[in-house]
Structures are given as C-alpha cells and as structure tokens.
N, C-alpha and C positions, 0 to 999 in steps of 0.2 A: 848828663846829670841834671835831674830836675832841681829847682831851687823851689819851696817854700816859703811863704814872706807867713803864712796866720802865727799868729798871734794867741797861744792860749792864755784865761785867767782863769784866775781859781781864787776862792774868798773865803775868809775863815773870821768869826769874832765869837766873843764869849758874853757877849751881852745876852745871850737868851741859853749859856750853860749857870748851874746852880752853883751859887756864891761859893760850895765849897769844892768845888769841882776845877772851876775857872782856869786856877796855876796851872795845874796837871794838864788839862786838855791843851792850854797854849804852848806849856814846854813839848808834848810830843807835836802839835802842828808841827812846831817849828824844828824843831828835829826832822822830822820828816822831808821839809818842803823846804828851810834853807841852812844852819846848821845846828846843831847841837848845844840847847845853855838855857841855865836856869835861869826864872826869875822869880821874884817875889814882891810884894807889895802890903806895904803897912795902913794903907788907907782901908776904914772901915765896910767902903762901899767895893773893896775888891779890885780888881786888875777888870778894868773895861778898855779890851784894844779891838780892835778890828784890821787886818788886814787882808789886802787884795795884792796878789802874785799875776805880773806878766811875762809867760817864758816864752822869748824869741829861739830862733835856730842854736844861737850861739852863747845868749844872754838874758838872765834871769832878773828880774826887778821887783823889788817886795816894797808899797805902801806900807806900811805900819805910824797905823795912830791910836794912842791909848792914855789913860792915865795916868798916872808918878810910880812908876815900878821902876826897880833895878834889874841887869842883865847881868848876869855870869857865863864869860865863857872862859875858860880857863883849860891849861894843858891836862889835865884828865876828862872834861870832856870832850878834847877835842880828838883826845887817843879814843877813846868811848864810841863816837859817832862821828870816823872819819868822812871826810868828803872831799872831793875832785875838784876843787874848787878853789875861786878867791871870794873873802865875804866884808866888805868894804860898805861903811854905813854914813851915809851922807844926812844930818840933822838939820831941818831945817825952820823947827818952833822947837822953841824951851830951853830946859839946860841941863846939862847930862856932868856925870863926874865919870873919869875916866882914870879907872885902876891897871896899872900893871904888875907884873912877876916881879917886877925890883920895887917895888912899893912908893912909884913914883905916884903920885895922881894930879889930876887939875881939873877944874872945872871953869867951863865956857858955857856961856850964851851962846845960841843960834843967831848967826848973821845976817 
C-alpha cells in the first residue's frame, strides 16, 4: 500500500466578490468544503473573511479569518447538508458568543 504524505490547499475570500453577493458565495464555500451554516453580518462594509483549507490523508484544516459575522449551524442544517465528519473550531483572536439548542450561551475571549 502506498502512503501519500501531499498536502492539498485550496483558498476562498470574498474580498473581491460584490458586497451583495458576499453571504451567499461564503455559505455555499463552506457548505461545500467544510460543513453546512449560515452566517450573516451587520457591519456596513460586509462579511471580509478569507480562508485557506489544508486536506491531509486523513485530516482537513480550515484557516478562517474575517470580520464580526455570526455562524449558524443548527439541527436543520445539519440534516440539510449532511457530512462524514467531525467539525471542531479552535478560536484563537477575538470573541465569539456561543448559542445552543437549550438556549444556554456564553461568551469568551480567545486565549
């Protein structure tokens, strides 16, 4: 059995999609490339994120850096756009509020 070690990446931003385009092009990347969920953004100048995807044999890695948007992923769309997967989001600038199904939330700083 041959083993593999390369490394693909693949890079997606919305700085040079039209302001009112933006949402939409980023929720289907990401739908696409890792899972399923909305987001939105109240700032005037729009959702500016950029990421970069590295997929090894076994394990997927997504940089994502952007503006003050919120993420939605919630039980219809994950019944929506299921996936094989574990999707596990390690923050490491800013501060995120984190909602659940029981209407627990909290919000922390990055460490």
């Amino acid at each position: 059995m041959k083993h593999s070690r390369a490394t693909r990446m693949t890079q997606a931003s919305t700085l040079h999609v039209p302001l009112s385009e933006r949402l939409d092009y980023w929720d289907d990347y990401n739908t696409r490339t890792l899972v399923g969920f909305r987001c939105s953004s109240l700032s005037d100048s729009g959702l500016n994120a950029t990421q970069s995807n590295y997929r090894l044999p076994c394990l997927g890695i997504a940089d994502i850096r952007g503006s003050e948007h919120s993420v939605e992923h919630g039980p219809a769309l994950t019944r929506q756009f299921p996936k094989h997967s574990v999707f596990a989001c390690c923050r490491v600038e800013g501060r995120a509020i984190l909602y659940r199904a029981d209407n627990a939330s909290r919000s922390a700083p990055a460490r």
